[in-house]
C-alpha positions in Angstrom: -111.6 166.9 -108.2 -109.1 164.7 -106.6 -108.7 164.5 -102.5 -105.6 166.2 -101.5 -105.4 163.2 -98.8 -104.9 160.8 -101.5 -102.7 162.9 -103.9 -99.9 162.9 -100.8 -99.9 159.6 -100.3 -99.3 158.5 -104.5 -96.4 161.1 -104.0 -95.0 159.4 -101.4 -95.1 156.0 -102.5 -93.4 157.2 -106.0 -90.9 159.0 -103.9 -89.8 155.5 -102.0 -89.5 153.6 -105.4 -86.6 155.6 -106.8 -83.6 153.4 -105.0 -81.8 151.5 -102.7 -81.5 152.8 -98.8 -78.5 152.9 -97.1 -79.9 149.9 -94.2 -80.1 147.8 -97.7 -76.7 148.5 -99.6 -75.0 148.2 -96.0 -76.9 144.5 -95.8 -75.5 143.5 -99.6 -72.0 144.6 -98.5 -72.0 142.9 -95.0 -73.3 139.5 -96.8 -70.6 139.8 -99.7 -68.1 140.3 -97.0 -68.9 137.2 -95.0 -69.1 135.5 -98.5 -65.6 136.8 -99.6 -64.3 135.9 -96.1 -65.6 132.0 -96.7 -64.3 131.7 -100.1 -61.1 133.1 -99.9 -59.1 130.5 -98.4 -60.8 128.1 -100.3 -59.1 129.3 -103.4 -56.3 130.2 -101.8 -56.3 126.6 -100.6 -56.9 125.2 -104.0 -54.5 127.6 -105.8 -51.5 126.3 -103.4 -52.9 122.6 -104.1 -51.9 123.4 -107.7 -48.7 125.1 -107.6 -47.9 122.1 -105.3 -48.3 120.0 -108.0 -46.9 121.7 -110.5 -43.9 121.8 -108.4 -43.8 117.7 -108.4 -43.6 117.9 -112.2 -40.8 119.8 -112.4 -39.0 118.1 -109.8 -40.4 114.6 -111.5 -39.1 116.2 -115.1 -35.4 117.3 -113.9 -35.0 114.0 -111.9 -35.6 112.0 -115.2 -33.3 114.1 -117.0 -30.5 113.8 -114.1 -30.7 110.0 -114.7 -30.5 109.8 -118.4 -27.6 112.3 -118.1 -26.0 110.2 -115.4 -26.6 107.5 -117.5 -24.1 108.4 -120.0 -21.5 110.2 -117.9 -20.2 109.1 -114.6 -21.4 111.8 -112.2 -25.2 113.5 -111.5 -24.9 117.5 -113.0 -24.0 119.4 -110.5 -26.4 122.6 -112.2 -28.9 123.1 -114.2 -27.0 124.6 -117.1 -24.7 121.7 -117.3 -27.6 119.5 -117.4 -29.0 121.8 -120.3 -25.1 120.7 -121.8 -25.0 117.5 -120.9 -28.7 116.7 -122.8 -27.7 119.3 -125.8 -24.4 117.1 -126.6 -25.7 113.6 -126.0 -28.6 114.5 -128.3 
């Protein structure tokens, strides 16, 4: 025969085994939060360094093209679709 003592606490203990308390999923979401809060402007820092750069090509690409169109006429385009015609026709 098995003490009744004994039989409560194995009960118990395979009660507490089933999941997470509330103490421990609030912990997770307080530390993902701080974790979020560090790494956000990082890449929001990073993402800006990019688009920076990719501004510096276009503006790098359409000054090239203003020359070589200047080259061949006597004034700069004054827009971009009469640089778009002034490439097509000297092409």
């Amino acid at each position: 025969m098995q003490n009744p003592i004994s039989g409560n606490r194995v009960r118990r203990s395979l009660r507490r085994q089933g999941g997470f308390t509330l103490i421990e999923v609030m912990i997770v979401v307080v530390i993902v939060v701080i974790l979020a809060r560090v790494a956000l402007p990082s890449y929001q820092s990073s993402v800006r360094k990019a688009r920076r750069a990719d501004a510096v090509d276009a503006t790098t690409s359409i000054l090239q093209v203003q020359e070589r169109c200047r080259a061949s006429q006597p004034t700069y385009a004054g827009s971009v679709s009469a640089l778009a015609t002034c490439i097509s026709g000297s092409a």
